[in-house]
C-alpha positions as CSV (number, residue, x, y, z in Angstrom):
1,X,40.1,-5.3,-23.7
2,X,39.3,-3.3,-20.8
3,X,37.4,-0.4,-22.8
4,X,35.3,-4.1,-23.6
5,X,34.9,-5.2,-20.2
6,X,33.6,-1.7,-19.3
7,X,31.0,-1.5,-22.3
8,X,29.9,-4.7,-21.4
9,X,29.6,-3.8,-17.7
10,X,27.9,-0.7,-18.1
11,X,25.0,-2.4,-20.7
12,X,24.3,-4.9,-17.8
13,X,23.8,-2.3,-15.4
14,X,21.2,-0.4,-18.1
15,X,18.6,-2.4,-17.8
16,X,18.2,-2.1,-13.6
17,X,18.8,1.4,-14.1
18,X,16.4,1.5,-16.4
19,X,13.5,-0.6,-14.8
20,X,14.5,1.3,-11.5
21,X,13.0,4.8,-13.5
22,X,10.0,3.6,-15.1
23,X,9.3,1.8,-11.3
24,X,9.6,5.6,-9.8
25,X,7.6,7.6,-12.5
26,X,4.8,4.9,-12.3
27,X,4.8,5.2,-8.7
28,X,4.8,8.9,-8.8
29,X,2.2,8.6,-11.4
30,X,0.0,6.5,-8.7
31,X,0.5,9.1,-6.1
32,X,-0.4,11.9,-8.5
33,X,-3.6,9.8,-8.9
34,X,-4.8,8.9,-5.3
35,X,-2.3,10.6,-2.9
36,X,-5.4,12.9,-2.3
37,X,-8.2,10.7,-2.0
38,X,-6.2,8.6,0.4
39,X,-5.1,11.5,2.6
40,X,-8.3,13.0,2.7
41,X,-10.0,9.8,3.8
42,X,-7.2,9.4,6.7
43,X,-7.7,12.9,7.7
44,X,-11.8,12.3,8.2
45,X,-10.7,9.0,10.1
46,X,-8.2,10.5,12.1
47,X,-10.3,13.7,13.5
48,X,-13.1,11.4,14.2
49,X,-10.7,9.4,16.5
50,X,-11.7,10.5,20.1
51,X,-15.6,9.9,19.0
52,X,-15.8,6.9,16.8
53,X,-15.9,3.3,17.7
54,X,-12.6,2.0,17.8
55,X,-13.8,-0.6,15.0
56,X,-14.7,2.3,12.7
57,X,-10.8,3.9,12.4
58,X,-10.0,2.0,9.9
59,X,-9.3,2.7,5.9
60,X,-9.0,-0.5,3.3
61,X,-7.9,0.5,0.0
62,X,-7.8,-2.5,-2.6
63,X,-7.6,-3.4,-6.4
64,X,-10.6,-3.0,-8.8
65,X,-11.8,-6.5,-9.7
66,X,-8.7,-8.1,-6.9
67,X,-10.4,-7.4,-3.4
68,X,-8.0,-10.0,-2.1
69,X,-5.0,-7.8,-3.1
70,X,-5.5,-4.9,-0.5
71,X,-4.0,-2.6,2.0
72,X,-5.8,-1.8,5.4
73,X,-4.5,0.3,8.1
74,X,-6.3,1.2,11.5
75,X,-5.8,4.1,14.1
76,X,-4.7,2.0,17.3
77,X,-4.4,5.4,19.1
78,X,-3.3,9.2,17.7
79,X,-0.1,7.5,17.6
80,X,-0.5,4.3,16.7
81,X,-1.5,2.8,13.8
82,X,-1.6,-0.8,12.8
83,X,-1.1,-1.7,9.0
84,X,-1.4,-5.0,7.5
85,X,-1.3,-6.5,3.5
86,X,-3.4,-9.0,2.5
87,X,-1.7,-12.5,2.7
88,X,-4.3,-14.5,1.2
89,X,-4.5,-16.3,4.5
90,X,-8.0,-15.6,5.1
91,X,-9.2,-16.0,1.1
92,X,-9.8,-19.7,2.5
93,X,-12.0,-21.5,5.3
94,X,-9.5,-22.5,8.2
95,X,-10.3,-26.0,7.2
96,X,-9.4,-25.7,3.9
97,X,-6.2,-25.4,1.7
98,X,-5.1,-22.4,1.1
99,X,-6.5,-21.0,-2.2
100,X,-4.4,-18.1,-2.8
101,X,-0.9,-17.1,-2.3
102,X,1.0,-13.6,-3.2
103,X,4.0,-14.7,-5.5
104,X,7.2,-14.0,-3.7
105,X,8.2,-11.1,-5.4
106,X,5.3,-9.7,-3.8
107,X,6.2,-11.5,0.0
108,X,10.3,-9.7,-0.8
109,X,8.8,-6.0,-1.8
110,X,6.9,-6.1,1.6
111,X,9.6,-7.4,3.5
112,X,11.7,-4.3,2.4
113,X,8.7,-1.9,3.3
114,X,8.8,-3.3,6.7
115,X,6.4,-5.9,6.8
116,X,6.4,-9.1,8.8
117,X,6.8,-12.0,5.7
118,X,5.1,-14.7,7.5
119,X,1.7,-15.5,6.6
120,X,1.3,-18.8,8.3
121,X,-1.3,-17.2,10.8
122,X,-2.5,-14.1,9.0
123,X,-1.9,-11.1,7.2
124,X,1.7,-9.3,6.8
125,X,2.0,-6.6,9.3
126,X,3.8,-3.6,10.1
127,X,2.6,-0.4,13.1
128,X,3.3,2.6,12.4
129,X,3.4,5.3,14.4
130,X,2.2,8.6,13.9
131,X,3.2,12.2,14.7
132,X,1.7,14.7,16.4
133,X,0.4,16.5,14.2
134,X,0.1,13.7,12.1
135,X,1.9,13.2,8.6
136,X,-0.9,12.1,6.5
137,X,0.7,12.1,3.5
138,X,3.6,9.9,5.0
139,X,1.1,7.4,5.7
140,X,-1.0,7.8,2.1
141,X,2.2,7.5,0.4
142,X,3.3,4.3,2.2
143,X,-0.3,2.7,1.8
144,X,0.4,3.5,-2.2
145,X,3.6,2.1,-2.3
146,X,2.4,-1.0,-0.6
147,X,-0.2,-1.5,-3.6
148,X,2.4,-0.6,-6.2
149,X,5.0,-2.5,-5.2
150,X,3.4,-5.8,-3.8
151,X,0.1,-5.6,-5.8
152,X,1.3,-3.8,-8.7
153,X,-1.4,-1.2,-8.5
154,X,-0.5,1.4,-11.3
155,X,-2.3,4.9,-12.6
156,X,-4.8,4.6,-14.4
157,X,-6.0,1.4,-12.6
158,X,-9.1,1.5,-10.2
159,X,-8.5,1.6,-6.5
160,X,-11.1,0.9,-4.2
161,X,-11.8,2.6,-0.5
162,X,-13.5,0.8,2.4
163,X,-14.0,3.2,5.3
164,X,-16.9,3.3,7.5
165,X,-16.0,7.0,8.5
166,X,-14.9,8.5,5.4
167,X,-17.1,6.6,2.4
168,X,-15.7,9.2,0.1
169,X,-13.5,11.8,-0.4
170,X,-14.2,15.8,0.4
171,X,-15.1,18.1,-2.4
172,X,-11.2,19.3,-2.3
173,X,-10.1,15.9,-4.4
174,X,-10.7,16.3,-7.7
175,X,-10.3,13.3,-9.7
176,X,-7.4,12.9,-11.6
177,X,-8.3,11.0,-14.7
């Protein structure tokens, strides 16, 4: 009876296990895809700091064919960096209903990223801050995993770059697919 109990136990827990490895290699699939171009877009942004409008620091990255599902993070200082994902909130006029909404699934895996979860008044939000030097990657990878896991953004699916400073990426990204 117990040897039962067990068995049944441990098929329960397969599934989670299961979806919680083909969630990690699709994510590492993503950032295998556009860890580069993101990083070399923040790294253009980030040295033009000190001589670019303040207005201009800014990266979006969004969904092919979903430009309301996006990421945007802007340079407050060398330090400071302000990151916010899209709510929906301003996908209406403010005297209109709302016409979009991210499913809650979507609201949770932003919460546990760090993000404020109420979109009464905007966008979620989260600063970050950087180092000095500044951990690029750190900050690519968290913009990736924001798309992943509250957009569902996977490999092989366009991303899309808004960034006044860096419109595309250096010669040393080479495309993955």
């Amino acid at each position: 009876m117990l040897a039962r109990a067990a068995l049944i136990a441990a098929l329960l827990v397969m599934p989670a296990a299961s979806l919680a490895d083909d969630a990690a290699a699709s994510f590492r699939a993503l950032l295998v895809e556009y860890r580069c171009p993101v990083v070399d877009r923040l790294e253009q942004i980030y040295a033009a700091i000190d001589r670019a409008h303040p207005q201009n620091l800014f990266l979006i990255i969004y969904l092919a064919g979903r430009p309301q599902d996006y990421v945007q993070c802007v340079f407050d200082t060398r330090t400071r960096m302000l990151c916010e994902a899209s709510s929906g909130y301003y996908d209406s006029k403010p005297d209109e209903p709302r016409a979009y909404r991210l499913p809650a699934r979507s609201i949770a895996a932003l919460g546990r990223l760090g993000f404020s979860t109420d979109d009464s008044a905007g966008n979620f939000q989260i600063w970050l801050d950087v180092s000095e030097p500044p951990d690029l990657n750190r900050i690519a990878d968290f913009t990736l995993r924001v798309l992943h896991d509250g957009y569902g953004a996977r490999a092989g699916g366009k991303l899309e770059f808004n960034a006044p400073l860096a419109p595309r990426t250096s010669s040393q990204c080479v495309p993955v697919g």
